[in-house]
PyMOL Python script that loads the backbone (N, CA, C, O; Angstrom):
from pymol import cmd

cmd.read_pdbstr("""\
ATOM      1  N   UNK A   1       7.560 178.863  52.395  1.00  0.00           N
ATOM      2  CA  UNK A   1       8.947 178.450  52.511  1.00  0.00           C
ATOM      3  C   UNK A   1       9.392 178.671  53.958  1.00  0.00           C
ATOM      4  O   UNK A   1       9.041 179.732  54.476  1.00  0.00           O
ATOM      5  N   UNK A   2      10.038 177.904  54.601  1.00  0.00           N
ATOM      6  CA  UNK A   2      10.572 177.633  55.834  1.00  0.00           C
ATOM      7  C   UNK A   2      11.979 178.110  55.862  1.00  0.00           C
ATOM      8  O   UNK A   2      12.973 177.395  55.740  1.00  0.00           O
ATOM      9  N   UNK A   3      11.948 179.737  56.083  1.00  0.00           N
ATOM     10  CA  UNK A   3      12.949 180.167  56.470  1.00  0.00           C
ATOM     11  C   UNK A   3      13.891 179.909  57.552  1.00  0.00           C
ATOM     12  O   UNK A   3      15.042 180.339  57.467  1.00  0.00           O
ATOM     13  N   UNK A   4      13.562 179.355  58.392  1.00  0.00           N
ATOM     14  CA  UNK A   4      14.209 178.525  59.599  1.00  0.00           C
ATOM     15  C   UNK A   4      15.397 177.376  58.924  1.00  0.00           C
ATOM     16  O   UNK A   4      16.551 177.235  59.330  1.00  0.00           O
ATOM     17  N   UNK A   5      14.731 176.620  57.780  1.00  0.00           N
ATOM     18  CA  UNK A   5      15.163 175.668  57.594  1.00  0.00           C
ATOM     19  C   UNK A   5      16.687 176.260  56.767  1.00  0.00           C
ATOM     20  O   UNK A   5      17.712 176.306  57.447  1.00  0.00           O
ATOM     21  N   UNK A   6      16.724 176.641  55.465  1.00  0.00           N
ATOM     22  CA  UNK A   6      17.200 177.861  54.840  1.00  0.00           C
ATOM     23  C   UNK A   6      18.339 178.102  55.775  1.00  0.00           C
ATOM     24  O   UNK A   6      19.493 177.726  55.572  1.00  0.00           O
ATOM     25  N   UNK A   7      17.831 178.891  57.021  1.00  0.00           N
ATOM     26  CA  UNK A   7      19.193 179.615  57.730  1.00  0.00           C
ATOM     27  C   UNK A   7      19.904 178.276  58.581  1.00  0.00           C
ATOM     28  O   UNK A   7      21.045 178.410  59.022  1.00  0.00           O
ATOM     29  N   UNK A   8      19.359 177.344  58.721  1.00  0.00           N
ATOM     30  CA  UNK A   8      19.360 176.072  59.087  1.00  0.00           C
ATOM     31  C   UNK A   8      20.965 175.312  58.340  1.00  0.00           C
ATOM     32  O   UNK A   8      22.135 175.245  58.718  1.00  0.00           O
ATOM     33  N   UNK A   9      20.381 174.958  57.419  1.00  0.00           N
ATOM     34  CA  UNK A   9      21.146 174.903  55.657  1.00  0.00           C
ATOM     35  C   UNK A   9      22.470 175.866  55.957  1.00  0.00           C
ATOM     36  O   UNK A   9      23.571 175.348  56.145  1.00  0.00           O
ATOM     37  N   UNK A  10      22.278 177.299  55.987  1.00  0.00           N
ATOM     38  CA  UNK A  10      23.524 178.197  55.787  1.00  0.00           C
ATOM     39  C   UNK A  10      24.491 178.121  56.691  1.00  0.00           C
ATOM     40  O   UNK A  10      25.705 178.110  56.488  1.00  0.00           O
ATOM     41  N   UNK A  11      23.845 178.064  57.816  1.00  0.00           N
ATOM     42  CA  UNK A  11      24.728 177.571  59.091  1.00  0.00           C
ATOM     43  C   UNK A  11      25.335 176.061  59.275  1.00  0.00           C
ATOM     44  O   UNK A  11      26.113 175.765  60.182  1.00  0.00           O
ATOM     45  N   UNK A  12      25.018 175.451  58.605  1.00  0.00           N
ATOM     46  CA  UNK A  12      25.770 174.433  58.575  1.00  0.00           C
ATOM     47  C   UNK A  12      26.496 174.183  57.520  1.00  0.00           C
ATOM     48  O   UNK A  12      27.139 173.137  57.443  1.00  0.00           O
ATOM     49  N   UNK A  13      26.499 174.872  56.797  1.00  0.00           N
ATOM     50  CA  UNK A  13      27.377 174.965  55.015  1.00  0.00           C
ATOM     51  C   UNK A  13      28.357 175.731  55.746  1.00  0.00           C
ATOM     52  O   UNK A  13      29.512 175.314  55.665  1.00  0.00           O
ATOM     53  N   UNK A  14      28.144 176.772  56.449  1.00  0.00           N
ATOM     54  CA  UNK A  14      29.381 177.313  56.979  1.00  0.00           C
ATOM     55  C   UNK A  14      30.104 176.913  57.769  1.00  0.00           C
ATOM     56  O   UNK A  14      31.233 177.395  57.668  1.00  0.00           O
ATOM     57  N   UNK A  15      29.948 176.117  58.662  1.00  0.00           N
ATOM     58  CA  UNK A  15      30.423 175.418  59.407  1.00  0.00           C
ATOM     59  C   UNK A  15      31.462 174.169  58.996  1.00  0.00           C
ATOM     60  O   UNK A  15      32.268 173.529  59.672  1.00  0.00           O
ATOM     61  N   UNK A  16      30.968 174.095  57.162  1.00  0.00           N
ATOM     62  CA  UNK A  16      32.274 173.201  56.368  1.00  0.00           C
ATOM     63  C   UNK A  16      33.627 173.548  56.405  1.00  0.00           C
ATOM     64  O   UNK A  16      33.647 174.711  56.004  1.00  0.00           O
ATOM     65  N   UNK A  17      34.648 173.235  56.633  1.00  0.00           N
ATOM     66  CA  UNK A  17      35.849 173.736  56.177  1.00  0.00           C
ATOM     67  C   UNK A  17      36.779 172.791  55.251  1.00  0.00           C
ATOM     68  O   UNK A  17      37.861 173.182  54.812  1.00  0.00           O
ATOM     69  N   UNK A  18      36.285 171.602  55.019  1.00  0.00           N
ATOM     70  CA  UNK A  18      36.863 171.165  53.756  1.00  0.00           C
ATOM     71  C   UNK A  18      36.802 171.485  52.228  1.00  0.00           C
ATOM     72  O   UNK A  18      35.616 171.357  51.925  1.00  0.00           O
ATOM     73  N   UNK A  19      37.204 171.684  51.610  1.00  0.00           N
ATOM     74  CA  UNK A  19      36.930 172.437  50.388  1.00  0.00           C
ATOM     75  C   UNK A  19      36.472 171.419  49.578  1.00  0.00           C
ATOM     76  O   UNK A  19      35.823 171.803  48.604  1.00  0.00           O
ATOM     77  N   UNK A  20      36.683 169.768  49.750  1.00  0.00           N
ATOM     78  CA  UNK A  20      36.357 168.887  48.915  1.00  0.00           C
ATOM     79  C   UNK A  20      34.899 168.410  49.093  1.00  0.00           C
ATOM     80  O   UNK A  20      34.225 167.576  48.488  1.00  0.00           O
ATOM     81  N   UNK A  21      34.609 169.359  50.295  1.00  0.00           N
ATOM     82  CA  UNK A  21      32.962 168.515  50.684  1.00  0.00           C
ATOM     83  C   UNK A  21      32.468 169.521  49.886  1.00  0.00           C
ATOM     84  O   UNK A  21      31.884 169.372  48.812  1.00  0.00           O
ATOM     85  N   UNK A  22      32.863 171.107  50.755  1.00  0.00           N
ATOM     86  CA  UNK A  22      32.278 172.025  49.998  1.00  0.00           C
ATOM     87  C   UNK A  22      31.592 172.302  48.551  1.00  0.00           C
ATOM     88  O   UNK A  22      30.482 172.788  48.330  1.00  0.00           O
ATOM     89  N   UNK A  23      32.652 171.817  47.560  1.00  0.00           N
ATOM     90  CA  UNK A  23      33.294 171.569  46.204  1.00  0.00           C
ATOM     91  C   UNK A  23      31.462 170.433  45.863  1.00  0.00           C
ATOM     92  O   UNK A  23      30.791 170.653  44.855  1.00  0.00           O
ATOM     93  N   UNK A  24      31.058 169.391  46.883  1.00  0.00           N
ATOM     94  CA  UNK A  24      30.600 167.985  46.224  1.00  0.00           C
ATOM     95  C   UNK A  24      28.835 169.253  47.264  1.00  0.00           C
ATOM     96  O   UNK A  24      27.677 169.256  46.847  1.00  0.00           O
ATOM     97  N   UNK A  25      29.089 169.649  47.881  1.00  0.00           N
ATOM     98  CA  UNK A  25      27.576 170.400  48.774  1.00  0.00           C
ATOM     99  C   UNK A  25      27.190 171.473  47.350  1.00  0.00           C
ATOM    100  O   UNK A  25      25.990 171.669  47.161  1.00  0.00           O
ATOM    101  N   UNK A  26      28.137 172.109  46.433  1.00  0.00           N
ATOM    102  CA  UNK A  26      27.956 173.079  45.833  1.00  0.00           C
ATOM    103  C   UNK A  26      27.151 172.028  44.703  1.00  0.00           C
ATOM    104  O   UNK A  26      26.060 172.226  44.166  1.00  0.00           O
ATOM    105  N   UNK A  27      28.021 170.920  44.548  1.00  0.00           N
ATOM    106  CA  UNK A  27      27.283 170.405  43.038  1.00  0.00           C
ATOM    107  C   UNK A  27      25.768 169.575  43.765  1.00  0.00           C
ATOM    108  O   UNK A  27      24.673 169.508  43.207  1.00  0.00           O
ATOM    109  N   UNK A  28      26.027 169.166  44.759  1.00  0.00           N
ATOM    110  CA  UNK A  28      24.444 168.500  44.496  1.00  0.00           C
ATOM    111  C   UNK A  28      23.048 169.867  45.087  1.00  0.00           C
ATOM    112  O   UNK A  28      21.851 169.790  44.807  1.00  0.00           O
ATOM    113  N   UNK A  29      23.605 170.803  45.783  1.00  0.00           N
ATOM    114  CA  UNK A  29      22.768 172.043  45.429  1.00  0.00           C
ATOM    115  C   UNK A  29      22.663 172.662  43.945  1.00  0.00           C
ATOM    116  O   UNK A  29      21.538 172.809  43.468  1.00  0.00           O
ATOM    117  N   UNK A  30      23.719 173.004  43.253  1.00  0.00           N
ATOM    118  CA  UNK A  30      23.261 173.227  41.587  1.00  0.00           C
ATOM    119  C   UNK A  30      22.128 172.060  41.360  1.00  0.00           C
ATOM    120  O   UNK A  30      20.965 172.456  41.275  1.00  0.00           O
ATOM    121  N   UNK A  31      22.323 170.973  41.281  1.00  0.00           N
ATOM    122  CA  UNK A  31      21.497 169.652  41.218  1.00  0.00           C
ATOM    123  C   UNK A  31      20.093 170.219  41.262  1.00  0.00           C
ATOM    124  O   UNK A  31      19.416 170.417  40.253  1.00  0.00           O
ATOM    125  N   UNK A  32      19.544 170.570  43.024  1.00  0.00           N
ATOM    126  CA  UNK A  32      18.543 170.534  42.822  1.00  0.00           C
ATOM    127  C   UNK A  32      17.980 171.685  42.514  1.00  0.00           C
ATOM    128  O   UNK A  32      16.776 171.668  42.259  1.00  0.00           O
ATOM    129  N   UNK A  33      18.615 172.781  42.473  1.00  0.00           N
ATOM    130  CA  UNK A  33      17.927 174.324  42.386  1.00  0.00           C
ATOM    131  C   UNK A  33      17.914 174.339  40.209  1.00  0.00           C
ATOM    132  O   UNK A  33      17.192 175.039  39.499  1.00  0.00           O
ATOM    133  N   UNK A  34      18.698 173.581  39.875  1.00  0.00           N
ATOM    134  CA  UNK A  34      18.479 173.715  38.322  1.00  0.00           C
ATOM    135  C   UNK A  34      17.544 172.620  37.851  1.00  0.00           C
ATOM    136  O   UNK A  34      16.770 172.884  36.930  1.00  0.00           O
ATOM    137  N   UNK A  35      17.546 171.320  38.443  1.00  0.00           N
ATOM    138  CA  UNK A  35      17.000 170.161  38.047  1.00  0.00           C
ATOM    139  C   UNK A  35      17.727 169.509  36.741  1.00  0.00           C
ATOM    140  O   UNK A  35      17.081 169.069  35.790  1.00  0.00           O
ATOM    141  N   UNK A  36      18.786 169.503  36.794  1.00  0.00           N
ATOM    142  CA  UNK A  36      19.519 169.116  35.176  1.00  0.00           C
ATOM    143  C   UNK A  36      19.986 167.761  35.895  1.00  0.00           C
ATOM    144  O   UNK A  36      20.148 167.419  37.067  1.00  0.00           O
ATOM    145  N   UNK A  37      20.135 167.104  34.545  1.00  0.00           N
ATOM    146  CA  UNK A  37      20.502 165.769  35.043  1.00  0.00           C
ATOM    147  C   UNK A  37      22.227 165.608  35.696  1.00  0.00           C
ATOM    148  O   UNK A  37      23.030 166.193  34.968  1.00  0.00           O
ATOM    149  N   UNK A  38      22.703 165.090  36.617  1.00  0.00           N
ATOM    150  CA  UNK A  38      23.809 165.588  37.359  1.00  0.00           C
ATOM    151  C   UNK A  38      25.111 164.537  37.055  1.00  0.00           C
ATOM    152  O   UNK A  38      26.116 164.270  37.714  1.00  0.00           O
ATOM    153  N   UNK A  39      24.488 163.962  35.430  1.00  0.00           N
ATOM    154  CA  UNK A  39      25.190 163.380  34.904  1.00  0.00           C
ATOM    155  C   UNK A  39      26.298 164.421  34.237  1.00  0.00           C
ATOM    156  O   UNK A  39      27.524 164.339  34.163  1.00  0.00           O
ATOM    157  N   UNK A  40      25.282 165.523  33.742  1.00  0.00           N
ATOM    158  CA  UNK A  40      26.139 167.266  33.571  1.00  0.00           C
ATOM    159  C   UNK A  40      26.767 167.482  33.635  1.00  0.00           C
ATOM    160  O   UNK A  40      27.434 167.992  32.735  1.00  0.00           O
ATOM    161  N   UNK A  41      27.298 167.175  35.376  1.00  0.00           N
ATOM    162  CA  UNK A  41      27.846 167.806  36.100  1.00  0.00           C
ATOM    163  C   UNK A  41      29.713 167.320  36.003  1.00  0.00           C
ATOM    164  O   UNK A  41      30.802 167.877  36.143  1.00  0.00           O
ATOM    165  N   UNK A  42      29.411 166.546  35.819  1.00  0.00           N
ATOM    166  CA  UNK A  42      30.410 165.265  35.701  1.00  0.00           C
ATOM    167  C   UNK A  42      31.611 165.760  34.659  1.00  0.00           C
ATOM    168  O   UNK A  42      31.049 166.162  33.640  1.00  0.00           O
ATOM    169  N   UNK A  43      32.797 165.858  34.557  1.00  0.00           N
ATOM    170  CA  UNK A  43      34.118 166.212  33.199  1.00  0.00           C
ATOM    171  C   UNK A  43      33.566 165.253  32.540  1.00  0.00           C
ATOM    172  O   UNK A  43      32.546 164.640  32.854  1.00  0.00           O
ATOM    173  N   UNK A  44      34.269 165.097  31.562  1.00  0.00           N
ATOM    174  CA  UNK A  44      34.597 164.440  30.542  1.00  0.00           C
ATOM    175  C   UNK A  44      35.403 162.557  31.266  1.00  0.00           C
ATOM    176  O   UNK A  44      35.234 161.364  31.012  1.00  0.00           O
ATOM    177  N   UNK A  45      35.925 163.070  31.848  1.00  0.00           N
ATOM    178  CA  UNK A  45      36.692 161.616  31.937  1.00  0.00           C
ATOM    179  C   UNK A  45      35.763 160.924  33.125  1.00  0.00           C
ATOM    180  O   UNK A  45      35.559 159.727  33.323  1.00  0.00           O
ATOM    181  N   UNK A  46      35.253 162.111  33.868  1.00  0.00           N
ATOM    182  CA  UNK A  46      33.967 161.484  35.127  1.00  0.00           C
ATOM    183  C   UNK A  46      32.875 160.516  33.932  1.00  0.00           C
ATOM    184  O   UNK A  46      32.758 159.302  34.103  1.00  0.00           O
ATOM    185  N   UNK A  47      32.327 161.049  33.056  1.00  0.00           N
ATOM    186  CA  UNK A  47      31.482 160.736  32.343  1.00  0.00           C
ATOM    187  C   UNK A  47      31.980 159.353  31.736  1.00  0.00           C
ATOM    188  O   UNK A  47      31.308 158.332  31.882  1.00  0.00           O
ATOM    189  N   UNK A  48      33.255 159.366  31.009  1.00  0.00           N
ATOM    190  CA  UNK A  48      33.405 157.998  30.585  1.00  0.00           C
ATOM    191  C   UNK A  48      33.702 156.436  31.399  1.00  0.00           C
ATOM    192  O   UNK A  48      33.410 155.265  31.157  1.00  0.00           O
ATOM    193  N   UNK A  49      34.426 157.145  32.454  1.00  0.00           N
ATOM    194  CA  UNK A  49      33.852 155.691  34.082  1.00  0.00           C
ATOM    195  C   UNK A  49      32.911 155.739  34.326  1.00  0.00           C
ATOM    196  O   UNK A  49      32.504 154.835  35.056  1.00  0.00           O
ATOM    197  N   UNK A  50      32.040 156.689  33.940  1.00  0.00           N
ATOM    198  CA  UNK A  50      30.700 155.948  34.519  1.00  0.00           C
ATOM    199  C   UNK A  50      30.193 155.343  33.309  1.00  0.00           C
ATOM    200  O   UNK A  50      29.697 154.262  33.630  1.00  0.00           O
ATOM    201  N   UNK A  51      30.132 155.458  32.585  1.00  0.00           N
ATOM    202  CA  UNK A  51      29.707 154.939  31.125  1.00  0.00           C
ATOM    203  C   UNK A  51      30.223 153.443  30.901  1.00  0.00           C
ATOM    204  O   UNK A  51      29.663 152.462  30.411  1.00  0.00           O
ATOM    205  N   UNK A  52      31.632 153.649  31.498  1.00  0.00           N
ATOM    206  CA  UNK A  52      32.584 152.264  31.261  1.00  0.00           C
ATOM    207  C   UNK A  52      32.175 150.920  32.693  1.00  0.00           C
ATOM    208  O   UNK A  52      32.244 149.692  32.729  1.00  0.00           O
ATOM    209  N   UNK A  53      31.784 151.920  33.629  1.00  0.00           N
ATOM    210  CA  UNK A  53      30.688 151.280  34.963  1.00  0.00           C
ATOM    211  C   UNK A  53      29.605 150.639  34.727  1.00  0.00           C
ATOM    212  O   UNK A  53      29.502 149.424  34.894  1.00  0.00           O
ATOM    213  N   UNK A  54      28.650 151.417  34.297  1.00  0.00           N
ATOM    214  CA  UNK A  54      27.582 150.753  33.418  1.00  0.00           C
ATOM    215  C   UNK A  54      27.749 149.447  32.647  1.00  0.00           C
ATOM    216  O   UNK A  54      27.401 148.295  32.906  1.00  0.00           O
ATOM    217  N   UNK A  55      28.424 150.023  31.568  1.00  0.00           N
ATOM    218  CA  UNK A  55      28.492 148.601  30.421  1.00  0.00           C
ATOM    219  C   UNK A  55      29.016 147.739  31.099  1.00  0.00           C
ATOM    220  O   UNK A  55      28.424 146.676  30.915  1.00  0.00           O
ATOM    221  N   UNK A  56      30.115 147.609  32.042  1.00  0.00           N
ATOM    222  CA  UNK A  56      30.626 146.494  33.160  1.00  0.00           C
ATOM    223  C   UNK A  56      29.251 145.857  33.683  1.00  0.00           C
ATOM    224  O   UNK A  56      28.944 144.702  33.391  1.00  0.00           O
ATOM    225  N   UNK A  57      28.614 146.507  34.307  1.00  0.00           N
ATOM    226  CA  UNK A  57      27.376 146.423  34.838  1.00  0.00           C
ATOM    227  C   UNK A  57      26.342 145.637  34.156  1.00  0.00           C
ATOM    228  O   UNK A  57      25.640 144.971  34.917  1.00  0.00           O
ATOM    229  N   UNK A  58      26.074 145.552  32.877  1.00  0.00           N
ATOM    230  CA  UNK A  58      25.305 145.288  31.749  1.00  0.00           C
ATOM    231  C   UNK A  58      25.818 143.897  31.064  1.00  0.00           C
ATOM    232  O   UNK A  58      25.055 143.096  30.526  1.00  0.00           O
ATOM    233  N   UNK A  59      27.222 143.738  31.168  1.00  0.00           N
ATOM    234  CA  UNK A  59      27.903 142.509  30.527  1.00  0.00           C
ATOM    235  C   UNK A  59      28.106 141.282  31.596  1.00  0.00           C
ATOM    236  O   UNK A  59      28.615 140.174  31.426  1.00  0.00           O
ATOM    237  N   UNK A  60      27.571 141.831  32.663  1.00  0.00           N
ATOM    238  CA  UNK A  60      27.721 141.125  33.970  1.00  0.00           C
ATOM    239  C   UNK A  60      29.112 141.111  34.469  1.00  0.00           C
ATOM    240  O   UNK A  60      29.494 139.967  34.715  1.00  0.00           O
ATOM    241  N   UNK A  61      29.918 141.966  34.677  1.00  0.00           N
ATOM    242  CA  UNK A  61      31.275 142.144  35.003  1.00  0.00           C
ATOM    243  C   UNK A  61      31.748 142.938  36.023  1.00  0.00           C
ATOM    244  O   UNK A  61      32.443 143.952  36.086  1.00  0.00           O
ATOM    245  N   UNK A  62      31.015 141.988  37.050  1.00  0.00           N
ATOM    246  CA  UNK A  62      30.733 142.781  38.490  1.00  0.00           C
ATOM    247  C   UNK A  62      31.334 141.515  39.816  1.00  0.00           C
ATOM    248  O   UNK A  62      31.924 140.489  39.476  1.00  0.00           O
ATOM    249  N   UNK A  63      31.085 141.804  41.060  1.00  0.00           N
ATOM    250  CA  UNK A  63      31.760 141.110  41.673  1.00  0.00           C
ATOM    251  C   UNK A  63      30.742 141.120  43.109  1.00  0.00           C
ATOM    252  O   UNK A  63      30.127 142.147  43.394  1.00  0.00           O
ATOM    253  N   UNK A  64      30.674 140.299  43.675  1.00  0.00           N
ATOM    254  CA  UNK A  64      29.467 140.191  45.033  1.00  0.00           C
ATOM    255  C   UNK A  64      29.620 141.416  45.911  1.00  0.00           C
ATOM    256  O   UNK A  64      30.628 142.119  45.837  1.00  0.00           O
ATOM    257  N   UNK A  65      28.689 141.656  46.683  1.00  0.00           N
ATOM    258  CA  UNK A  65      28.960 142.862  47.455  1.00  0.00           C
ATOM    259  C   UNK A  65      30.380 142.442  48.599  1.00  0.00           C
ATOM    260  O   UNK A  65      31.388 143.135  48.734  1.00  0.00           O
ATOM    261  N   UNK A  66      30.032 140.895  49.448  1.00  0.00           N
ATOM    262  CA  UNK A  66      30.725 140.446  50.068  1.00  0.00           C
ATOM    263  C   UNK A  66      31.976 140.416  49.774  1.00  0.00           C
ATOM    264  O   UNK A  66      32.532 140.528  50.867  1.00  0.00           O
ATOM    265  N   UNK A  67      33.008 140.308  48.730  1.00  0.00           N
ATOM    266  CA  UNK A  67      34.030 140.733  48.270  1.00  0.00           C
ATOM    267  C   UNK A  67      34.201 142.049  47.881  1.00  0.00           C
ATOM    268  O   UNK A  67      35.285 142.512  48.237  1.00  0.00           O
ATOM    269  N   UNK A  68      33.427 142.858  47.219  1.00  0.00           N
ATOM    270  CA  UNK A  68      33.722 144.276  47.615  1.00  0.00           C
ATOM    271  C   UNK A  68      34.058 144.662  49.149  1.00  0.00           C
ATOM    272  O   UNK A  68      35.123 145.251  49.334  1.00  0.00           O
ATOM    273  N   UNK A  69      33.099 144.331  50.450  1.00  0.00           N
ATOM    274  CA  UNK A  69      33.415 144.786  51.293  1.00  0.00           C
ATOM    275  C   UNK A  69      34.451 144.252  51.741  1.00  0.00           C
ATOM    276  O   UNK A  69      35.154 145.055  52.354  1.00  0.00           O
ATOM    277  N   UNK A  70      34.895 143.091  51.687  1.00  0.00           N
ATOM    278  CA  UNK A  70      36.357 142.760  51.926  1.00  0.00           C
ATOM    279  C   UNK A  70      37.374 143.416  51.681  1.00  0.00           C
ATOM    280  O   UNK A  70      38.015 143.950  52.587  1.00  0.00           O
ATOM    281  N   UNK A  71      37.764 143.514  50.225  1.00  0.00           N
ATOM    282  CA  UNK A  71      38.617 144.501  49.389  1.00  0.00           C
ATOM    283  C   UNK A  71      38.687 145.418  49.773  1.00  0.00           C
ATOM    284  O   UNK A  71      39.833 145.868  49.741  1.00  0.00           O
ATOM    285  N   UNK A  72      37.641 146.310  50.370  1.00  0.00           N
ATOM    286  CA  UNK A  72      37.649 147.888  50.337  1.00  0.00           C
ATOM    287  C   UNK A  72      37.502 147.914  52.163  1.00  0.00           C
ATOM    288  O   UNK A  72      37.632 149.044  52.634  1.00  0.00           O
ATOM    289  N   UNK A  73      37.269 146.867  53.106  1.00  0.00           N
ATOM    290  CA  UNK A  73      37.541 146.940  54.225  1.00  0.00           C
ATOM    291  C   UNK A  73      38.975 147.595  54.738  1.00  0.00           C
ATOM    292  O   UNK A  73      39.193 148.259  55.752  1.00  0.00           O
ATOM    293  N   UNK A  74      39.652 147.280  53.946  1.00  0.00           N
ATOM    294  CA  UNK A  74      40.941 147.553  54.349  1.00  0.00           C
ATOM    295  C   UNK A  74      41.280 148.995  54.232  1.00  0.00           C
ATOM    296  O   UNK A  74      42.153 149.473  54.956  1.00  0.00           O
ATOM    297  N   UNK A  75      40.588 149.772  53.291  1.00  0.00           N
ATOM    298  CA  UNK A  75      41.114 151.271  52.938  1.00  0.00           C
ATOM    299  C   UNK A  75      40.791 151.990  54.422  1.00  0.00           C
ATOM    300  O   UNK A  75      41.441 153.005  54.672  1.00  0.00           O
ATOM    301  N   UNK A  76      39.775 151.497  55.467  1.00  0.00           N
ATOM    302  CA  UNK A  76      39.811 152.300  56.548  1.00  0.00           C
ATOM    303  C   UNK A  76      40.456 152.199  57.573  1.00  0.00           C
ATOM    304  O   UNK A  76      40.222 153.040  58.441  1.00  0.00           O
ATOM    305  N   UNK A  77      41.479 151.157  57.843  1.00  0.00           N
ATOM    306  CA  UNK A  77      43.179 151.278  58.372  1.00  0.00           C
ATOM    307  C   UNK A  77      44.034 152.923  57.326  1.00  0.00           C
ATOM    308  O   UNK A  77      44.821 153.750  57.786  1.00  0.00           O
ATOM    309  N   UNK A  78      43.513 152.852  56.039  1.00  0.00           N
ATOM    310  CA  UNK A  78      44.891 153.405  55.746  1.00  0.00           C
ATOM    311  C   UNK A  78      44.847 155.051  56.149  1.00  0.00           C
ATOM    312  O   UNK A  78      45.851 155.749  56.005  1.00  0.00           O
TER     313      UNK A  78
END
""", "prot")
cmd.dss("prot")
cmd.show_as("cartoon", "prot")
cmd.util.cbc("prot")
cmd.orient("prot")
């Protein structure tokens, strides 16, 4: 094991000060140190948009990427 890397890792986890990254660095480390599926991880209402994502997904009720990036171009003005 590459202890370098490790203190590597800690020093830059500390160096976070958002609590919302922090919050999303904590869950995809549980992720890999447990190996559980990180569907898990997810509430209850996380779980049913993605569920409700999917079947969208499956019924063909989706939209080109090219109009996604249009649509969502705009959120990085706001």
């Amino acid at each position: 094991m590459d202890l370098d890397t490790k203190e590597r890792i800690h020093q830059l986890v500390n160096e976070i000060t958002d609590e919302d990254v922090l919050l999303q660095v904590m869950e995809d480390v549980m992720f890999y140190a447990q190996k559980k599926d990180p569907v898990l991880l997810l509430d209850t209402k996380q779980q049913d948009e993605l569920k409700q994502a999917i079947e969208e997904g499956e019924r063909g009720d989706v939209i080109a990427l090219s109009a996604f990036q249009k649509a969502t171009s705009r959120w990085k003005d706001r």
